[in-house]
C-alpha positions as CSV (number, residue, x, y, z in Angstrom):
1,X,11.4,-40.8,77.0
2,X,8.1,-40.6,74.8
3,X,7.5,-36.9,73.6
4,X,4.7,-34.6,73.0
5,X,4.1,-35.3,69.5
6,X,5.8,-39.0,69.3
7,X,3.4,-41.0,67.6
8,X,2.0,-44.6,68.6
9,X,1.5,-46.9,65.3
10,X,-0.5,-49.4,65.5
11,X,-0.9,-52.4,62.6
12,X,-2.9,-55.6,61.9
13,X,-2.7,-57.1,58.2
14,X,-3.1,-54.1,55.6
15,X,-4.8,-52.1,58.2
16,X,-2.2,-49.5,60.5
17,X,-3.6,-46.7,62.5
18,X,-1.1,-44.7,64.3
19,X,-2.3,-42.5,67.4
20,X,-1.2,-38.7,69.0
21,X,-1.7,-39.6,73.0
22,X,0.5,-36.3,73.8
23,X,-1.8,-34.3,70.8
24,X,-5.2,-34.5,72.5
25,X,-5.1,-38.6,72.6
26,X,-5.9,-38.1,69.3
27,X,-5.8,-40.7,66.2
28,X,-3.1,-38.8,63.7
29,X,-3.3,-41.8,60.7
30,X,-5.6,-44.6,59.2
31,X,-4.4,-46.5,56.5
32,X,-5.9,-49.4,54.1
33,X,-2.6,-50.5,51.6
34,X,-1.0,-47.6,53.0
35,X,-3.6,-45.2,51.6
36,X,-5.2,-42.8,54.1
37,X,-8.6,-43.3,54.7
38,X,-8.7,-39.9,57.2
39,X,-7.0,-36.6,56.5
40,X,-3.2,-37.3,57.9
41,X,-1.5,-36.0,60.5
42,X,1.4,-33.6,58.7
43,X,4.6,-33.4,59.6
44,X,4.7,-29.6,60.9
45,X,1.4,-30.4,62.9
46,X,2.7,-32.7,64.1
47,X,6.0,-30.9,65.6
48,X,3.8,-28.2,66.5
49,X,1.4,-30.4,68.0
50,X,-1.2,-28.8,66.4
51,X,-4.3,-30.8,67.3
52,X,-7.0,-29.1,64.7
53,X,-4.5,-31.1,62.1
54,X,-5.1,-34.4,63.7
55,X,-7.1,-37.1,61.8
56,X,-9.6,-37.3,64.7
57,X,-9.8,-35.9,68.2
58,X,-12.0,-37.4,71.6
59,X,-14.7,-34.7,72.5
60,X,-15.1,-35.0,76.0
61,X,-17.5,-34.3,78.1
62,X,-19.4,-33.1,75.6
63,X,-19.4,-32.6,71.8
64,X,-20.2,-29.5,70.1
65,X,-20.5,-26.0,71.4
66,X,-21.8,-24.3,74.6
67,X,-23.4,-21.3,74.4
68,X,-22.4,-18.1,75.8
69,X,-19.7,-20.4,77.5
70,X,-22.0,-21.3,80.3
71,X,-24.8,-23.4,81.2
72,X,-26.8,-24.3,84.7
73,X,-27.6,-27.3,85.6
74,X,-29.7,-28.2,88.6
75,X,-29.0,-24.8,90.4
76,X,-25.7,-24.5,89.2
77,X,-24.1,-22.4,87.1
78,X,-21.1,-24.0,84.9
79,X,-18.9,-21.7,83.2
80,X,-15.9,-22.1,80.1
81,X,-13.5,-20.2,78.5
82,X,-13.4,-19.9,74.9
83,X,-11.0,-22.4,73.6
84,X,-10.7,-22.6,69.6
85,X,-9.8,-18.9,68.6
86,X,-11.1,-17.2,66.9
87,X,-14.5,-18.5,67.7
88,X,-16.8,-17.3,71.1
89,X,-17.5,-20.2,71.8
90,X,-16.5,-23.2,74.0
91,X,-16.4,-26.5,71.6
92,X,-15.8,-29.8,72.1
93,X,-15.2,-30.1,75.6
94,X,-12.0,-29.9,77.8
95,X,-10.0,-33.3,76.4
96,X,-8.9,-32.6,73.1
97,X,-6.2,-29.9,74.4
98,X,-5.0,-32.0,76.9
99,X,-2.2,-34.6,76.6
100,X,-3.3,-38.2,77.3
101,X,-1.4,-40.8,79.0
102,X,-0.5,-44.1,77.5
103,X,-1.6,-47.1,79.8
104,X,-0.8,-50.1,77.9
105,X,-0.1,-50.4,74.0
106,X,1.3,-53.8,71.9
107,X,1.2,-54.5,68.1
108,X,-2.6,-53.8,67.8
109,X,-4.4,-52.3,70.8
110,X,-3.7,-49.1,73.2
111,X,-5.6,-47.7,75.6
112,X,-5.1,-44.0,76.1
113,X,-5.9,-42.2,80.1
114,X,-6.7,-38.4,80.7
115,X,-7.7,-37.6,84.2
116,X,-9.3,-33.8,84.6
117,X,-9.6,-32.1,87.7
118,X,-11.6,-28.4,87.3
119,X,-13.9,-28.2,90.6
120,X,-15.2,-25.5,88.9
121,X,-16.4,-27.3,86.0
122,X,-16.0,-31.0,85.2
123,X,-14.4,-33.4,87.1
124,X,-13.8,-36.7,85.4
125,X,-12.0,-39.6,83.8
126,X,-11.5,-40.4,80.2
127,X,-10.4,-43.8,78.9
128,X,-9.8,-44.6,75.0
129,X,-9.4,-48.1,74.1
130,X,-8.2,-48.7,70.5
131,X,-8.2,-52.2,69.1
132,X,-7.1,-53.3,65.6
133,X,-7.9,-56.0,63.4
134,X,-8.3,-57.0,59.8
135,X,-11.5,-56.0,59.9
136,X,-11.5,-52.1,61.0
137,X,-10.7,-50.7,64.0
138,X,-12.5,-50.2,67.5
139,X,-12.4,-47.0,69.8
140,X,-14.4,-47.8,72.8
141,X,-14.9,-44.8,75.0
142,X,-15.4,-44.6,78.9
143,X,-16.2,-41.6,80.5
144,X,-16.4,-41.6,84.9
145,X,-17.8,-38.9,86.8
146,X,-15.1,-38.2,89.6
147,X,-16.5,-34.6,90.5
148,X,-18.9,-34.6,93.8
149,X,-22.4,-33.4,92.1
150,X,-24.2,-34.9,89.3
151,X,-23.1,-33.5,85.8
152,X,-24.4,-33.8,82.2
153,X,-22.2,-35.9,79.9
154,X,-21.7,-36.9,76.1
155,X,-18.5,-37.7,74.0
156,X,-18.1,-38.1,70.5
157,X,-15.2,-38.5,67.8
158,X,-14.4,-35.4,65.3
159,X,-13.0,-37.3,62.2
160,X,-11.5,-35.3,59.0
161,X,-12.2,-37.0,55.9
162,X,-10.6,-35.8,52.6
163,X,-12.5,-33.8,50.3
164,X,-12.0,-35.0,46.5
165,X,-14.0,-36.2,43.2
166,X,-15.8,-39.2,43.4
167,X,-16.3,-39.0,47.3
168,X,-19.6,-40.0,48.3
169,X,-21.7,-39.9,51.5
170,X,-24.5,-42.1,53.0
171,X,-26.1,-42.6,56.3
172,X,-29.8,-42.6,57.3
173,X,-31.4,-40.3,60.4
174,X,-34.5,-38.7,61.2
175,X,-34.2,-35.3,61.8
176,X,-32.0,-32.6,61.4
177,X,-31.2,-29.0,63.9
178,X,-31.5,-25.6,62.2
179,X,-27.7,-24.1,62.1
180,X,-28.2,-20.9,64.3
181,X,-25.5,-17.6,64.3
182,X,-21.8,-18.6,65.1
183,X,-22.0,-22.2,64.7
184,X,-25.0,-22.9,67.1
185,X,-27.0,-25.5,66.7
186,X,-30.9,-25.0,67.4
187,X,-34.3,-26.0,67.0
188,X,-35.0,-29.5,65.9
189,X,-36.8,-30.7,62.8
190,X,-38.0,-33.3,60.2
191,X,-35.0,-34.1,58.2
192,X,-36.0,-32.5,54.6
193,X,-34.9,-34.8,51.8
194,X,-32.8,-31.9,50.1
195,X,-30.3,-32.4,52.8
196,X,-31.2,-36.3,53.2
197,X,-28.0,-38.8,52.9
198,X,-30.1,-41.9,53.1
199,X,-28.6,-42.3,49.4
200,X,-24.9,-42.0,48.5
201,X,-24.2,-38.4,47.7
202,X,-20.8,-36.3,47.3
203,X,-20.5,-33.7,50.3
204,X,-22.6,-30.7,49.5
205,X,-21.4,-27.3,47.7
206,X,-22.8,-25.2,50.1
207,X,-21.6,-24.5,54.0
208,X,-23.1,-26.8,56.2
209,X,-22.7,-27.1,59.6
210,X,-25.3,-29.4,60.9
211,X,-26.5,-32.1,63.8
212,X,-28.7,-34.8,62.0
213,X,-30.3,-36.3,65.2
214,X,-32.0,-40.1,65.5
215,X,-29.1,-41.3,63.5
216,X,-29.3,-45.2,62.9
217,X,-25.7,-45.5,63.3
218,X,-23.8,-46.2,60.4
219,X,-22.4,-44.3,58.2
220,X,-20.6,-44.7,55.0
221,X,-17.7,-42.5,53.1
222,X,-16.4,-44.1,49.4
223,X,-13.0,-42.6,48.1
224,X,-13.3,-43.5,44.1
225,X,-10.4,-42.2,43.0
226,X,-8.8,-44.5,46.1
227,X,-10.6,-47.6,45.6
228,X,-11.4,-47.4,49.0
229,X,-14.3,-46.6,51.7
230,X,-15.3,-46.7,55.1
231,X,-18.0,-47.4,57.2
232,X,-18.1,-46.0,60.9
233,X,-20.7,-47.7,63.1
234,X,-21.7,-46.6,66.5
235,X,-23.4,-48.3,69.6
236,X,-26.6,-47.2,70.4
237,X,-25.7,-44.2,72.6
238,X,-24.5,-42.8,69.8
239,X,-27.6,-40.7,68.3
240,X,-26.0,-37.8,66.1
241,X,-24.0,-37.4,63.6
242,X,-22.6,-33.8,63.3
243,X,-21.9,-33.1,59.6
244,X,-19.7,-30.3,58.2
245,X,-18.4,-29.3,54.9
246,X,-17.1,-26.0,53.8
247,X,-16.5,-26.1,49.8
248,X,-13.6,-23.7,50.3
249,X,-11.7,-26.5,52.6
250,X,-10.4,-29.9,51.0
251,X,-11.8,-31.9,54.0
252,X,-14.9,-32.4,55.8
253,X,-16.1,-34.3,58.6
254,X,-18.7,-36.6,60.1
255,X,-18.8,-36.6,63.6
256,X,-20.5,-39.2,65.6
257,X,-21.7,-37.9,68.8
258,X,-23.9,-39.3,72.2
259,X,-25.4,-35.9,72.8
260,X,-27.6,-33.6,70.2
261,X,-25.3,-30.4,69.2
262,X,-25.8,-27.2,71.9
263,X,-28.4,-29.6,74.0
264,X,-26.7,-27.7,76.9
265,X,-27.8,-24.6,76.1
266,X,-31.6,-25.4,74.9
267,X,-35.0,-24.7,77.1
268,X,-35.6,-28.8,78.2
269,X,-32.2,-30.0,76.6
270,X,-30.8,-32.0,79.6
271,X,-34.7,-33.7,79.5
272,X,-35.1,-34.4,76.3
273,X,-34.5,-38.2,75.1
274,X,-34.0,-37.3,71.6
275,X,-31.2,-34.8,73.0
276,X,-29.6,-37.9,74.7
277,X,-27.9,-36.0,77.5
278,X,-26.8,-38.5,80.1
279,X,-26.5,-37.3,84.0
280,X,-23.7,-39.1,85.8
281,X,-23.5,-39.0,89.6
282,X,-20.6,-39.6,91.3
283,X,-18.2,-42.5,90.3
284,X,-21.2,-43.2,87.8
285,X,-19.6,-43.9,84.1
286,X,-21.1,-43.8,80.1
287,X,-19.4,-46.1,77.6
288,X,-19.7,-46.7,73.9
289,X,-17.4,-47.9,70.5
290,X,-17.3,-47.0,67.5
291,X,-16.0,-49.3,64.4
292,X,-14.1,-47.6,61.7
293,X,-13.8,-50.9,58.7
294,X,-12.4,-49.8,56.0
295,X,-13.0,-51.3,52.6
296,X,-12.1,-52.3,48.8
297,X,-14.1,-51.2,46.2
């Protein structure tokens, strides 16, 4: 019998990706010539199942924070525990501590279940599909409604990327959120060309914690030292890209996202196009992939 932390590897020419479905259905490994490409799953982590040491975790059904761990929506008021000690603050949604169930899995493709039943709170179901080939990888993401009201939804993907000379960033996007006490994100803005990445640039030397909103969807990370980069595209429902990088910490991470950061909590936020929050009734679902394809350079 499979346990907790076993590991589900996953291969297609030089390309392997192995995935944590009892670790918050979580991707642990991505490898190009058997270098990583995302910060590895350890070994201790692993056996502890620790899932903040996970390559990249699902956040579902929302990404980012929720502000004094509530929010009301259409009469109704929604309420979370805090769940990522020793912050306040709800983050990243209810899927990420929660083991997933494997559904089907062969030498390149998996798909990965997680059912969640909180009357309370959100009732839904969660479906990763992973598919490998020699050209990168593709997560597709379902989300279903199962609850009996309508709900706001988003999901997103919270890679780690490791944090050495000669990394580089680019991606292009139109505006940027002002970072707001204890990791909230808050009002929107033009995106000023000091914290621009529409040209390759290493991750910054000072804290930032930010959501860069109308992202064009494509981003692009180059490891020089590796010989290696990768470029993560999005469908169109993904329109932010969460960006954080702490020059104390040897990673940092780039977090494509369907929903602006903290749109919950904001005057308008479930309204809002650019905030891209997206009602589901009942049995009503949101879907979109992402394509991590690695490179040579």
């Amino acid at each position: 019998m499979a346990g907790a932390s076993d590991l589900l590897d996953l291969a297609a020419g030089a390309l392997a990706v192995s995935l944590a479905p009892g670790i918050g259905g979580s991707i642990a490994a991505l490898r190009l010539d058997g270098v990583d490409l995302l910060r590895p799953l350890s070994e201790t982590d692993r056996r502890n199942g620790n899932v903040l040491g996970v390559a990249s975790f699902p956040m579902i059904p929302f990404a980012n924070r929720i502000g004094g761990n509530a929010f009301t929506f259409e009469g109704r008021t929604v309420r979370f525990a805090a769940n990522n000690p020793p912050e306040n603050f709800h983050v990243h949604g209810t899927a990420w501590h929660r083991p997933w169930t494997v559904v089907s899995a062969d030498a390149s493709s998996a798909t990965l279940a997680l059912a969640v039943t909180d009357p309370d709170a959100y009732c839904y179901q969660a479906e990763q599909q992973f598919q490998l080939a020699d050209g990168g990888l593709t997560l597709t993401t379902t989300v279903t409604n199962t609850g009996a009201a309508r709900m706001p939804f988003g999901f997103g993907h919270h890679p780690w990327f490791p944090r050495e000379d000669g990394v580089t960033i680019a991606f292009d996007a139109t505006h940027f959120h002002l970072n707001e006490p204890e990791f909230m994100i808050g009002k929107r803005i033009a995106l000023p060309p000091e914290l621009s990445f529409g040209e390759p640039r290493p991750p910054p030397d000072f804290w930032l914690c930010s959501d860069y909103g109308g992202w064009e969807g494509s981003a692009t990370v180059r490891f020089a030292r590796r010989g290696l980069g990768l470029t993560v595209r999005g469908d169109a429902v993904f329109r932010h890209l969460m960006v954080y990088a702490d020059p104390a910490l040897d990673v940092f991470c780039l977090e494509p996202q369907t929903n602006a950061s903290c749109a919950f909590n904001r005057p308008g936020g479930f309204d809002d196009p650019l905030d891209n929050v997206v009602v589901l009734s009942p049995g009503e679902r949101m879907r979109g992939a992402l394509r991590l394809a690695p490179f040579r350079i």
